[in-house]
C-alpha positions in Angstrom: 19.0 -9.3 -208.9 20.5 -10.8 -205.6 20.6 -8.6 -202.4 24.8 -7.9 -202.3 26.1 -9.5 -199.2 29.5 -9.1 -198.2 30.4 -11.5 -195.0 32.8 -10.5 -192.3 34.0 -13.6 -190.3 36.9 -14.6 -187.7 37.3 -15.1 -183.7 36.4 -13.5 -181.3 38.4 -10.3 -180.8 39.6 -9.6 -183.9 37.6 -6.1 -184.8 35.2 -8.0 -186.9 32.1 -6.7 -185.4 33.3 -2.8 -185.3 34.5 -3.2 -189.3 31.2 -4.2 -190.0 29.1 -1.8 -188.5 31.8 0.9 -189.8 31.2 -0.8 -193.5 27.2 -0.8 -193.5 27.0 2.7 -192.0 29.4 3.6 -195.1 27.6 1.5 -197.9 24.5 2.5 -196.4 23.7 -1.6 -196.0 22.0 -3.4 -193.2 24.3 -5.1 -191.0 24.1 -8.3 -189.3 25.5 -9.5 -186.0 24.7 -13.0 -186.2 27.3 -13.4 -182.4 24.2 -11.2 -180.7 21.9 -14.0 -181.9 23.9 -16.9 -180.1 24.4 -14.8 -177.5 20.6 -13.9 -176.6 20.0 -17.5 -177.1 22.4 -18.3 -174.1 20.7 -15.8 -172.3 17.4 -16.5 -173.3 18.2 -20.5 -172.4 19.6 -20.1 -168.8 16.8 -17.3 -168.0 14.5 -20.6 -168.8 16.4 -23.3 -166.8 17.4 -25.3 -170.0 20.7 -26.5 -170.4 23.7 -25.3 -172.5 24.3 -29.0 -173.3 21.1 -30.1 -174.7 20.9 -29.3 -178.0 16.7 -30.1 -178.5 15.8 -27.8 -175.7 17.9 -25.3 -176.8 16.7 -25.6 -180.1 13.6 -24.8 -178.8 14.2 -22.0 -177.1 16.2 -20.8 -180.7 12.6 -21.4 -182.7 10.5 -19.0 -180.9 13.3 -16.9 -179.5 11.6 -13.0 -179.2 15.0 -11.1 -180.0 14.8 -7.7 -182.1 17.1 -5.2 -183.3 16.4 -2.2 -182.8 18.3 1.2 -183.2 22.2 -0.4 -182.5 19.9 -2.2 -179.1 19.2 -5.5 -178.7 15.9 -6.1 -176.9 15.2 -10.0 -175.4 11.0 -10.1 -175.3 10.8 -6.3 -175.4 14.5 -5.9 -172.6 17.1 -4.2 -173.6 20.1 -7.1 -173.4 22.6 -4.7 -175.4 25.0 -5.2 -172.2 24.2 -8.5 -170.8 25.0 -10.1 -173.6 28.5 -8.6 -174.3 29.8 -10.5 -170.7 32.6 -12.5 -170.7 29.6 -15.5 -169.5 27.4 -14.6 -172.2 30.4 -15.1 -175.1 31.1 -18.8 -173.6 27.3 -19.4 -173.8 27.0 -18.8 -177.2 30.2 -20.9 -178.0 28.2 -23.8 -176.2 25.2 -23.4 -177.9 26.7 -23.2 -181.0 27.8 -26.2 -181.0 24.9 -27.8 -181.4 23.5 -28.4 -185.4 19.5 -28.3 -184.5 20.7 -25.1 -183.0 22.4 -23.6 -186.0 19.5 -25.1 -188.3 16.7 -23.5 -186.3 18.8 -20.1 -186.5 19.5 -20.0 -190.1 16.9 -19.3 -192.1 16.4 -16.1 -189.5 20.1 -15.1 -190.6 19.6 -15.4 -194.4 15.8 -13.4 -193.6 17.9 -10.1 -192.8 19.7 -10.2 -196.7 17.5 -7.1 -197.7 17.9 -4.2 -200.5 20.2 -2.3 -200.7 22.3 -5.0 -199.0 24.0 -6.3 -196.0 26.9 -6.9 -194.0 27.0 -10.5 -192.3 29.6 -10.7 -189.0 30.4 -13.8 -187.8 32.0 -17.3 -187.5 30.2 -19.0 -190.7 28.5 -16.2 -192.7 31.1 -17.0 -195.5 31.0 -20.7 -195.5 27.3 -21.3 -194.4 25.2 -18.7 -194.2 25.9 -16.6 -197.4 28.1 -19.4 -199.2 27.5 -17.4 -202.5 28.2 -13.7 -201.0 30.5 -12.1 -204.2 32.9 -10.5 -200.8 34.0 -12.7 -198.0 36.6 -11.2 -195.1 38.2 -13.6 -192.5 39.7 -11.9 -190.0 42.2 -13.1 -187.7 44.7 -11.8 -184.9 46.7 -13.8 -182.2 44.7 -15.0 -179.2 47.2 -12.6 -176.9 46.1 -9.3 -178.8 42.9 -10.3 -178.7 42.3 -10.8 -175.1 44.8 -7.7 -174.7 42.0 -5.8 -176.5 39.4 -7.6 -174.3 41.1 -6.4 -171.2 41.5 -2.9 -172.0 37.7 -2.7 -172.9 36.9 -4.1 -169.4 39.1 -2.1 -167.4 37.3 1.0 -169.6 34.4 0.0 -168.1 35.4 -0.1 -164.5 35.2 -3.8 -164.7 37.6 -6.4 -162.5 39.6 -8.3 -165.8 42.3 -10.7 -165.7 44.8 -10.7 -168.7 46.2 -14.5 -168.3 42.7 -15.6 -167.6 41.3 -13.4 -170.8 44.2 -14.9 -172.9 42.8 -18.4 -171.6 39.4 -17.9 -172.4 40.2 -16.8 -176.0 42.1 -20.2 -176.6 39.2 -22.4 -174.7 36.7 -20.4 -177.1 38.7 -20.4 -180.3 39.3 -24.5 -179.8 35.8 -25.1 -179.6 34.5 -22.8 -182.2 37.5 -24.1 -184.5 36.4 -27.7 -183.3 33.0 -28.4 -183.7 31.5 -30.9 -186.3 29.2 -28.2 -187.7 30.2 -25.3 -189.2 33.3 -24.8 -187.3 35.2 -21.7 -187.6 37.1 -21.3 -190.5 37.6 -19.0 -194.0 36.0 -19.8 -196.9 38.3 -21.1 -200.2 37.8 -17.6 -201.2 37.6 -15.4 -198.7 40.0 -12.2 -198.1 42.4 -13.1 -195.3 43.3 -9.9 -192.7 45.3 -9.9 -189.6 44.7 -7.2 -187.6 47.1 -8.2 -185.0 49.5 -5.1 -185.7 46.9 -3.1 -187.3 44.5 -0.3 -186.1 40.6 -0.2 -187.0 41.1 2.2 -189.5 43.8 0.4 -191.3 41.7 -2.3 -191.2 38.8 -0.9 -192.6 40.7 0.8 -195.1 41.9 -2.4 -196.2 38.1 -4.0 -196.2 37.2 -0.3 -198.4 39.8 -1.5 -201.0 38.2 -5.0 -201.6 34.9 -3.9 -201.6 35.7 -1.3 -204.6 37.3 -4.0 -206.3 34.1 -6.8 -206.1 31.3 -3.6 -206.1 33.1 -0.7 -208.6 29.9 0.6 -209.1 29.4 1.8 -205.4 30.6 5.3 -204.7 32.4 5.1 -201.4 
């Protein structure tokens, strides 16, 4: 039988990432943050001197790229990156190496690796439409670009961090144009993904709203 896959897509900001850990610490699934993977890969890139903007040295950097996951850490040849990679830089470096189709090709096949028993949770921009194509459960979730950055701001200033909501708000738009853009695997829901806005709605209405799909597609799980 096929590992289950349920696939958890959307912009940045929208909750995405915290539903899905939520979900696979519920089902009891492995859970996949395919944005960590792009992001490392910025990191990884400008750490070598290679350029955002050229997709075959990047790609090259993506093929051999020592990243492991590893108790909710993310460690960059054996360093923990968990925080680097959740900058404000490191977001617009994975958006511009994302771009880039030897990129997402040299990526994928380590994306569709981490589909193991009992099953697992896919967050991203394309798990629905080009990762896991044929996942049974596909979520798109959504929210307006100024709750979103709103979100983003309030996180920063929790952190003691410097953060400017018009700038944020900015960002969000310059990021979402791109990602909605680009001539591979652009961001968008699949034909028969689930649509949520979480705009007006908290985390655990969300995820009580992801609960009720998944017992609809998977009745046999016991949630």
């Amino acid at each position: 039988m096929p590992v289950p896959v349920i696939t958890i897509d959307g912009p940045s900001g929208t909750g995405k990432g915290t539903i899905a850990e939520l979900l696979s610490d519920r089902l009891g699934w492995r859970c996949l943050d395919s944005g960590a993977l792009y992001r490392v890969l910025g990191l990884a890139a400008e750490r070598r001197g290679v350029s955002l903007d050229d997709a075959d040295a990047v790609a090259e950097v993506a093929a051999d790229l020592p990243v492991d996951f590893v108790s909710g850490r993310v460690l960059l040849d054996g360093e923990d990156v968990s925080e680097a990679i959740r900058t404000e830089q490191a977001g617009m470096a994975a958006s511009r190496v994302a771009v880039h189709p030897p990129v997402r090709d040299a990526l994928l096949q380590r994306q569709r690796a981490m589909a193991c028993p009992p099953g697992l949770v896919a967050d991203g921009r394309d798990m629905g439409t080009v990762v896991f194509p044929l996942a049974p459960l596909k979520i798109f979730l959504d929210a307006s670009a100024e709750v979103r950055a709103d979100r983003r701001y309030k996180q920063l200033k929790g952190k003691g961090l410097d953060a400017n909501l018009p700038d944020l708000v900015e960002d969000i738009r310059a990021r979402d144009a791109r990602d909605r853009g680009r001539s591979v695997a652009p961001l968008c829901a699949a034909d028969d993904a689930v649509i949520v806005d979480s705009t007006v709605m908290s985390i655990e209405a969300v995820l009580d709203r992801v609960l009720k799909e998944v017992r609809r597609v998977f009745p046999e799980l016991v949630l």
